[in-house]
N, C-alpha and C positions, 0 to 999 in steps of 0.2 A: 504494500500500500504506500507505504515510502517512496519508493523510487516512481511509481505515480506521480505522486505530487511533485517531486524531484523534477522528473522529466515536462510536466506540465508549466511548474515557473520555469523552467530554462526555454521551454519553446514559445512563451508567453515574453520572455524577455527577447529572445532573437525576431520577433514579430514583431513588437513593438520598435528597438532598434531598427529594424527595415524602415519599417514605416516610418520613423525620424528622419532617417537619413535620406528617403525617399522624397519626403517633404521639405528637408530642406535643401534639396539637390532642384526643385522646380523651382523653389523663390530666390534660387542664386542664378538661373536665368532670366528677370525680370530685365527690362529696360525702362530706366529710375527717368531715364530722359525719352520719352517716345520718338515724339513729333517737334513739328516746326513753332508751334507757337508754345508750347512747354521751354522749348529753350530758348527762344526771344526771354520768357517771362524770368527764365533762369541767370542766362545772361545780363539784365536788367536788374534785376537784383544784386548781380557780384559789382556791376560798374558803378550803378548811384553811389554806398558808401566811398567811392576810390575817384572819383570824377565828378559828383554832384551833378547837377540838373542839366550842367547845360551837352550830356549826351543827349539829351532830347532834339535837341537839335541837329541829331543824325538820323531821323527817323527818314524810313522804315529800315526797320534792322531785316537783314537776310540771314536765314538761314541755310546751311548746306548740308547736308552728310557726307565726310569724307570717311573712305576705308570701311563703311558699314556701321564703325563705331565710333567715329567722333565727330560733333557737330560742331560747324564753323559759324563762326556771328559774328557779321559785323556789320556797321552803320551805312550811309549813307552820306558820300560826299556831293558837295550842295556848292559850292565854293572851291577856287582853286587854291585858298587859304585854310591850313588848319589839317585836321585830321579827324579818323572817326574810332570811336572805341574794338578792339576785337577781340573775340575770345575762341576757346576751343574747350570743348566740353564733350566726355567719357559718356557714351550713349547709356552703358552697364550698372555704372554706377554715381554717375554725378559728378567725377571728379573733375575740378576744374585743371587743364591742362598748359593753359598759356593765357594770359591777359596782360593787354597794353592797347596805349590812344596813341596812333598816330601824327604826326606833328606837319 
């Protein structure tokens, strides 16, 4: 009767285990950045604190996907004066890859 129950919690723990690991083997697939207008919004977020308002002034920001996995942003030049903000951002996970404003 012992090794019942024995055999019962170990198969109860390698199931359970599966299924952990299974789980979190799909949400390490997610894509934290989708689309085009998630990373404008994303984008927009990292340049205000580092640039203030007047990246506004580079509107409409584009976005690109390069390599599948990293999304390119940047402004809009309006002027032969000045520069526009850009960044590059990790499709997988958010992580921000490169930022700077053009001069």
């Amino acid at each position: 009767m012992r090794k019942k129950h024995l055999f019962l919690l170990g198969f109860s723990f390698i199931l359970f285990a599966s299924y952990s690991y299974h789980g979190n083997k799909n949400k390490m697939n997610r894509d934290y950045v989708p689309n085009e207008e998630t990373t404008v919004r994303v984008a927009e977020a990292i340049w205000l604190p580092i640039y203030g308002q007047g990246i506004y002034a580079s509107r409409p920001f584009h976005a690109k996907l390069k390599d599948s996995n990293v999304w390119e942003v940047e402004g809009t030049l309006k002027s032969a004066k000045g520069g526009v903000p850009f960044i590059e951002i990790q499709k997988s996970d958010c992580k921000i890859l490169k930022v700077y404003h053009g001069k």
